[in-house]
C-alpha positions as CSV (number, residue, x, y, z in Angstrom):
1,X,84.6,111.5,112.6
2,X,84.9,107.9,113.1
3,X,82.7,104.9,115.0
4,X,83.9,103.4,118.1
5,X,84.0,100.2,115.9
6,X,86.3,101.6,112.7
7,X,88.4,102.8,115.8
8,X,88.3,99.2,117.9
9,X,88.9,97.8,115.1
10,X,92.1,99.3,114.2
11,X,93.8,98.6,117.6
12,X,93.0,95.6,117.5
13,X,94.8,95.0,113.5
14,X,97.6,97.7,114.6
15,X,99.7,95.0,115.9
16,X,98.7,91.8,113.5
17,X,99.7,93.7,110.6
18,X,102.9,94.8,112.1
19,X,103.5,91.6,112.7
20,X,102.5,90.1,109.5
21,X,105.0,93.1,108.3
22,X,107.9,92.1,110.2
23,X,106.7,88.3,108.9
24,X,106.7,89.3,105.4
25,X,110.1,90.9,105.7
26,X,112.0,87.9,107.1
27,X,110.5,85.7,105.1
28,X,111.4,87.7,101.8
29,X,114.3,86.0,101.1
30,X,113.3,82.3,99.9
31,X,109.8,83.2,100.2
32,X,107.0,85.7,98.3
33,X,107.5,88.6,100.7
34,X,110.9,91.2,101.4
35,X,111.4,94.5,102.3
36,X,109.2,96.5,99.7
37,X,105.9,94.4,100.7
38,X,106.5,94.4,104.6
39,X,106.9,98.2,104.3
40,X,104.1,99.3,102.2
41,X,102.0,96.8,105.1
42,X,103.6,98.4,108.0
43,X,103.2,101.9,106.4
44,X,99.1,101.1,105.5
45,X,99.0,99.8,108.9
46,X,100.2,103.9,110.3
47,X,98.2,105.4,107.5
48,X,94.9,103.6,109.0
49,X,96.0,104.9,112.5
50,X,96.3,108.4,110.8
51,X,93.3,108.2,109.1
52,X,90.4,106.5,111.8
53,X,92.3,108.6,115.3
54,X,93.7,112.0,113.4
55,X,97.2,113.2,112.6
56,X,97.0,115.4,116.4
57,X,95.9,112.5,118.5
58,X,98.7,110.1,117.0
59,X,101.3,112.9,117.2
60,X,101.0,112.9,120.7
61,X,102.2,109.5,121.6
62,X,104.1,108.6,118.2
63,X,105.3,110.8,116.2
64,X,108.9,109.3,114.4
65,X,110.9,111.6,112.1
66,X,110.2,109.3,109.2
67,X,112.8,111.1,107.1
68,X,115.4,109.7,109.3
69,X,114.1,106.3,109.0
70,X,114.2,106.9,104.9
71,X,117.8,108.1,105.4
72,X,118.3,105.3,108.1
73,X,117.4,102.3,105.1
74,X,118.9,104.1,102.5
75,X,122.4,103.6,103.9
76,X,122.0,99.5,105.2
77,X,120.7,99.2,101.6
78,X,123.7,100.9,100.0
79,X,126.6,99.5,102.7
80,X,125.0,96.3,101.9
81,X,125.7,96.9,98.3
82,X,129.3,98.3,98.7
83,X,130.1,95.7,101.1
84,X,130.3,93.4,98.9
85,X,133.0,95.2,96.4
86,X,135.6,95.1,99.9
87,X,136.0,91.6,100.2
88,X,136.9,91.7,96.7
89,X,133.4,90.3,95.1
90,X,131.5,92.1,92.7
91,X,128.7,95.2,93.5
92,X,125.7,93.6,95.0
93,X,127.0,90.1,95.6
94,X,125.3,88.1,98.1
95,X,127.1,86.2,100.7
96,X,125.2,83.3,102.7
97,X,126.4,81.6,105.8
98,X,124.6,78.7,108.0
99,X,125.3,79.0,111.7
100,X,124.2,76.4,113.8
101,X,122.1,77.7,117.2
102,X,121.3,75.6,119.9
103,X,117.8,76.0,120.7
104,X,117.0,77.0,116.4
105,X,119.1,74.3,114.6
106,X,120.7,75.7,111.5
107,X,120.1,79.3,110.3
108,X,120.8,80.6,106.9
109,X,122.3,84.3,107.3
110,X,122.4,86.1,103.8
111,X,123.8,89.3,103.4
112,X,120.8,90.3,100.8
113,X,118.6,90.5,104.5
114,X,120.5,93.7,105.3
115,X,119.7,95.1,101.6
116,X,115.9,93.9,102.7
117,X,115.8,95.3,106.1
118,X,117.2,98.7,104.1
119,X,114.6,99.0,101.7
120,X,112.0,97.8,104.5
121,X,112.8,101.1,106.5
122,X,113.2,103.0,103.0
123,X,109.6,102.1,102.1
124,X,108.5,103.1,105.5
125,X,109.9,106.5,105.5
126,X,108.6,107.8,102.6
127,X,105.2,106.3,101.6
128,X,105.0,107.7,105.9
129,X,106.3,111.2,105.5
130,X,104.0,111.6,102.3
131,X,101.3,110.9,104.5
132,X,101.9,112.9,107.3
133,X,102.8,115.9,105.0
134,X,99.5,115.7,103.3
135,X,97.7,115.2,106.7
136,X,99.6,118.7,108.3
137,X,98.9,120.7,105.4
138,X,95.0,119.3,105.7
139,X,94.8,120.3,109.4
């Protein structure tokens, strides 16, 4: 049982952390931040909604097969890795370009945001599909 302020509260931080998530996760690459810290933020940020509405109530309106986004970020992360080796570089090599967009300027486009994005959806699959495992077999 929650209070109509625990449960105001969350919808109203549901969508500033996911966005701080996504935030996190761009800015990973030059930055503090990346894939593993935006995911366990967007995962806390589902766990919360688990937690303050109930595993049934959120089932109804969202209810992802977070196994698929594990499997999902698993292979980006590991293409990323091999993709490397087919150009002829070595495993895990990074490989940065700067395009120039009209209304941006100059953006810096590094291959190691792919491996990011991966381990972004890797982080957010599991840490989510522990939860919601442990939440079914509570219910």
């Amino acid at each position: 049982m929650t209070t109509i302020i625990t449960k105001t509260i969350t919808k109203v931080c549901i969508p500033l952390v996911i966005l701080f998530s996504i935030s996190l996760l761009l800015a990973g690459h030059n930055n503090p931040g990346g894939g593993f810290i935006g995911g366990v933020m967007f995962a806390s940020v589902i766990a919360l909604m688990y937690v303050v509405f109930g595993l049934k109530y959120v089932k109804t309106f969202f209810n992802p097969d977070w196994a698929k986004w594990f499997g999902f970020g698993l292979t980006l992360a590991s293409l990323t890795a091999f993709a490397a080796m087919l150009f002829g570089h070595n495993f895990f090599r990074s490989a940065v370009e700067f395009v120039h967009l009209p209304l941006f300027g100059e953006i810096e486009l590094v291959s190691a945001g792919l491996f990011d994005i991966g381990v972004y959806f890797v982080v957010i699959g599991s840490l989510l599909f522990i939860f919601k495992n442990v939440g079914d077999d509570n219910e």
